[in-house]
VMD Tcl script that draws the C-alpha trace (Angstrom):
set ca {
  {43.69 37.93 87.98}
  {41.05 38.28 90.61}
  {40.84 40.33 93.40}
  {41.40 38.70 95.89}
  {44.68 37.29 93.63}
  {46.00 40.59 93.05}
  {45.54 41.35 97.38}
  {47.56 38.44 97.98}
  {50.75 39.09 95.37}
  {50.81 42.72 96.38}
  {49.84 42.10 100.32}
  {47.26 45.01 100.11}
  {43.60 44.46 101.29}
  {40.68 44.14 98.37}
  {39.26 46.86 100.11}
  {42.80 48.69 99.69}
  {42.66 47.83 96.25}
  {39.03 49.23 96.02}
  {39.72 52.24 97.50}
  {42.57 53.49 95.27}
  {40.73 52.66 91.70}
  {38.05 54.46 93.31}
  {39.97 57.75 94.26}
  {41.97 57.47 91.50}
  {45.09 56.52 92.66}
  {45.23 53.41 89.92}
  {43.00 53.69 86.75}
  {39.62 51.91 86.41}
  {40.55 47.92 86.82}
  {39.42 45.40 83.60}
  {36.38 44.25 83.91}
  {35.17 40.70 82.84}
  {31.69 40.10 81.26}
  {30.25 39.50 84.15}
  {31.58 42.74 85.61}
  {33.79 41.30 87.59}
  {37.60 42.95 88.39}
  {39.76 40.87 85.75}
  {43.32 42.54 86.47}
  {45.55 42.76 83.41}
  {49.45 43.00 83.19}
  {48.77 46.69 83.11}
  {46.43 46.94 86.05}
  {49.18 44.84 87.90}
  {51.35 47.11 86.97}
  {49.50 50.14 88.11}
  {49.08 48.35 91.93}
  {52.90 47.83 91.29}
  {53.25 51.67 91.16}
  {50.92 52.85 94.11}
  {52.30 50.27 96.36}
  {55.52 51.57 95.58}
  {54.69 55.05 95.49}
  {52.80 54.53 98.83}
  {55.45 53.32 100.90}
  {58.01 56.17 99.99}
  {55.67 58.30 101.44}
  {53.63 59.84 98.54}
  {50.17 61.11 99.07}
  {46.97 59.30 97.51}
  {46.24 62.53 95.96}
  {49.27 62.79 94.12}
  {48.78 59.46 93.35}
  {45.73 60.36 91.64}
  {47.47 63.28 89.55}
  {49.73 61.20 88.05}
  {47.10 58.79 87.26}
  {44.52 61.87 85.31}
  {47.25 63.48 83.81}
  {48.31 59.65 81.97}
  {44.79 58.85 80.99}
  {45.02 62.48 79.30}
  {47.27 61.43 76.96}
  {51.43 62.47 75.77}
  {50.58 65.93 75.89}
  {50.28 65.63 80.01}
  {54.32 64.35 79.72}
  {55.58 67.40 80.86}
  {53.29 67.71 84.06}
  {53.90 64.28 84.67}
  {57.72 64.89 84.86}
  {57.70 67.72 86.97}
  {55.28 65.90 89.49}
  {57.72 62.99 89.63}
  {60.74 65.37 89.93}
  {58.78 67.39 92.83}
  {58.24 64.20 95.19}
  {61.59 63.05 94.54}
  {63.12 66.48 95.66}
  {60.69 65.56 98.93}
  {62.03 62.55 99.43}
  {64.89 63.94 99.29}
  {65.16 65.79 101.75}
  {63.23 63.04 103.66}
  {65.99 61.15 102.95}
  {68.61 63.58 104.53}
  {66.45 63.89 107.93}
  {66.25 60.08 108.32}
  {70.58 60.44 107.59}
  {71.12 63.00 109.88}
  {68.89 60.85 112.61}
  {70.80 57.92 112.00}
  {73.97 59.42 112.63}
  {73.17 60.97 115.93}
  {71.60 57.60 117.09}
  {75.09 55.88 115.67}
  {76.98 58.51 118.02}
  {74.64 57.80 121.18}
  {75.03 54.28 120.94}
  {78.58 54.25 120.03}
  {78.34 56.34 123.78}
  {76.49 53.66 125.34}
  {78.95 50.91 124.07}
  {82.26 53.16 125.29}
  {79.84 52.99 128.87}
  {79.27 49.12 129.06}
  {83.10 48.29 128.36}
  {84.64 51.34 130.76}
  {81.96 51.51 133.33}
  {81.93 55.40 132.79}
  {79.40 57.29 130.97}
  {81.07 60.21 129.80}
  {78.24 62.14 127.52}
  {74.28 61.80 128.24}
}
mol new
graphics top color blue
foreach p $ca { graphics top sphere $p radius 0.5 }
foreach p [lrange $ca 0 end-1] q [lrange $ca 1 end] { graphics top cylinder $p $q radius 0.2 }
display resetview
């Protein structure tokens, strides 16, 4: 796939897609003959990942970790575990701020409903 292929199925920018093989984030992209990005299965796979990764909240850098400690080889599996374990304990806890937000905004508005049908607002 081209480029400008792989930007549209994943709705990232080419320069998006750029930027992360160049920082690391995804490994070096298949190049054609020509030298050309030719995206494999695996290099889809890899912008699969990131864009994943990226939207849960996880840093480039980390990104990039992950990514040097696979190209090292089976030996890395260990490292690679425990960085995987640490940003899921972050999101985590993420997870249980965003919870504990939602339930006070369920309790205001549950306020504000009580308010529209007695005419009284009894908590602000």
């Amino acid at each position: 796939m081209t480029i400008s292929e792989v930007s549209q199925k994943y709705g990232l920018s080419q320069d998006t897609l750029r930027y992360y093989e160049k920082v690391g984030a995804i490994p070096p992209v298949h190049r054609n003959k020509s030298g050309v990005r030719d995206y494999t299965e695996d290099d889809c796979g890899w912008v699969e990942l990131v864009k994943c990764m990226r939207s849960a909240g996880l840093a480039v850098e980390v990104l990039a970790e992950y990514v040097r400690l696979q190209l090292e080889g089976d030996e890395t599996i260990p490292q690679r575990r425990q960085l995987l374990v640490d940003q899921r304990e972050q999101l985590a806890d993420q997870l249980k701020v965003i919870q504990d937000t939602m339930m006070r905004l369920d309790y205001k508005i549950s306020r504000y409903d009580e308010a529209m049908e007695t005419g009284v607002l009894t908590w602000e």
